[in-house]
C-alpha positions as CSV (number, residue, x, y, z in Angstrom):
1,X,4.2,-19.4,1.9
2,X,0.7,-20.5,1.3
3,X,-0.6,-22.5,-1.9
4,X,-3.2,-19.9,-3.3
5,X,-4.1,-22.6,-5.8
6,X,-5.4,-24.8,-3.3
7,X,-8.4,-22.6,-1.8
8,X,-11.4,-22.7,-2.4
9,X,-11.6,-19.3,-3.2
10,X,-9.3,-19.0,-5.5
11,X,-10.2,-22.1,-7.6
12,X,-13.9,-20.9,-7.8
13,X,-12.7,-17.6,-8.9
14,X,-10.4,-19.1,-11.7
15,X,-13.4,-20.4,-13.2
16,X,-15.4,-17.7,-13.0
17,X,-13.1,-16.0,-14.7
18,X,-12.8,-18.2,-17.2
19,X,-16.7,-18.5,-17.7
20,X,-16.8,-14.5,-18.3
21,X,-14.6,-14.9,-20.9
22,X,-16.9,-17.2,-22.6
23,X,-19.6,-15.0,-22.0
24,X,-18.0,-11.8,-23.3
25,X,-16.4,-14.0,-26.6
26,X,-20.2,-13.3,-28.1
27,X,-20.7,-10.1,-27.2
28,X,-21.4,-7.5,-30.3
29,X,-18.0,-5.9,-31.4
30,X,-18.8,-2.1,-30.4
31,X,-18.8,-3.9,-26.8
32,X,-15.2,-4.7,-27.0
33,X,-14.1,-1.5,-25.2
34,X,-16.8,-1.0,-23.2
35,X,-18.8,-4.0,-20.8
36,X,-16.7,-6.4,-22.5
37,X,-13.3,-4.9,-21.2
38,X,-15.2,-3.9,-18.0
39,X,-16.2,-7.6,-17.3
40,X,-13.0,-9.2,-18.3
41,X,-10.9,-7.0,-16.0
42,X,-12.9,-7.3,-12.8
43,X,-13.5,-11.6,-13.6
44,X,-9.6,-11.5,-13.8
45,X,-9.4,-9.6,-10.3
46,X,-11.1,-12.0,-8.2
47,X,-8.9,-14.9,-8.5
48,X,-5.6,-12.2,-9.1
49,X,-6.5,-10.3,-5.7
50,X,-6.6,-13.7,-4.0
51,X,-3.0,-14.8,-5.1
52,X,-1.7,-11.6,-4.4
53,X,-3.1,-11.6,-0.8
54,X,-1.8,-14.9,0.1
55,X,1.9,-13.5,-0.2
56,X,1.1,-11.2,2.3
57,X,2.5,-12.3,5.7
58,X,0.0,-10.1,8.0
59,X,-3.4,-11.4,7.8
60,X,-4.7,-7.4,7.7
61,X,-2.3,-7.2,4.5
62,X,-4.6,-10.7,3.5
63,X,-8.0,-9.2,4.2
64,X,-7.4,-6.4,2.4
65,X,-6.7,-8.1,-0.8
66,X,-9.3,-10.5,-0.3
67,X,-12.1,-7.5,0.2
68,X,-10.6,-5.9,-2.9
69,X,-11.5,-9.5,-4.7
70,X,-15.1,-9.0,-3.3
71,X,-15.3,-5.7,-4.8
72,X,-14.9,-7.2,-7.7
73,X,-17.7,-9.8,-7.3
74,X,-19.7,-7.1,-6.8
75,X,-18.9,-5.0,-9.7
76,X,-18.8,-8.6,-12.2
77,X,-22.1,-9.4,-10.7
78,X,-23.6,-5.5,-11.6
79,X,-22.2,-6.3,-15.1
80,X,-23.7,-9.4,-16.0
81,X,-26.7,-8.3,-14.9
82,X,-26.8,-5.5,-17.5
83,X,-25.2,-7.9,-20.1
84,X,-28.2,-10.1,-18.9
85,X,-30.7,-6.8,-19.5
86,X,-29.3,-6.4,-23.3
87,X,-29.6,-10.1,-24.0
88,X,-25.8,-9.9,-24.7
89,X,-23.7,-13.6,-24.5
90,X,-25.2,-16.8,-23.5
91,X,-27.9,-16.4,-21.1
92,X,-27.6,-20.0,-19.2
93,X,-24.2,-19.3,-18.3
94,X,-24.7,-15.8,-17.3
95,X,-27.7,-17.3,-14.9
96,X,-25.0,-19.9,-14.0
97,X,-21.7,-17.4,-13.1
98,X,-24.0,-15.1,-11.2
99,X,-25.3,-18.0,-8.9
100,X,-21.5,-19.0,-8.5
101,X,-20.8,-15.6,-7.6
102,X,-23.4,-15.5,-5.3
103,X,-21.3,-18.3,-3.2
104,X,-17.6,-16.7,-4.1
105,X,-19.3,-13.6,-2.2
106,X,-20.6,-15.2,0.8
107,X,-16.8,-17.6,0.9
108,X,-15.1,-14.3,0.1
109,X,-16.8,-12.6,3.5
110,X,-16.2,-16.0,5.4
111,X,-12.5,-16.0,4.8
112,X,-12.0,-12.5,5.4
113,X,-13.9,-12.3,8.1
114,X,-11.7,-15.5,9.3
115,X,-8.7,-13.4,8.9
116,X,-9.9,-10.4,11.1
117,X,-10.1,-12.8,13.5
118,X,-6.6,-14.7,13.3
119,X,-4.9,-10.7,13.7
């Protein structure tokens, strides 16, 4: 059984997570169901997608998980950027979670690509 807390990953993941959380506390209250939910959910999937991957014993069953935690990279990065657009939440660590995602995207490809290779 692997240690999904111990990647790299993962833990980067887990604090972006955290970070959109703090971003999307400020955000105006007719938000709550709409880019608030949106970001919340897909920061949660990064780091969620990872743990759920590492139980997986075939490393296809892995990469798929892992490339559904990119997805959501993707999708959290789309997000803050319009969050960033309306001047919703605080701007220095919207600037800051973006450039983190940035690296979670290109570890994210690394490892999966990694895994493709170990099948």
């Amino acid at each position: 059984m692997r240690n999904f807390k111990e990647l790299k990953i993962w833990q980067k993941g887990f604090q972006i997570a955290i970070k959109s959380y703090q971003i999307t506390g400020v955000f105006p209250a007719n938000e709550r169901f709409g880019l608030t939910s949106q970001i919340n959910r897909a920061s949660v999937s990064i780091p969620s997608n990872i743990a759920e991957g590492s139980s997986r014993t075939s490393g296809k069953e892995y990469y798929h998980y892992v490339q559904i935690s990119l997805g959501s990279c993707f999708e959290l990065e789309t997000q803050l950027l319009i969050a960033r657009e309306l001047n919703y939440g605080n701007q220095a660590i919207i600037t800051e979670v973006l450039l983190h995602l940035v690296e979670e995207e290109k570890m994210l490809t690394a490892f999966g690509n990694m895994l493709m290779k170990s099948c």
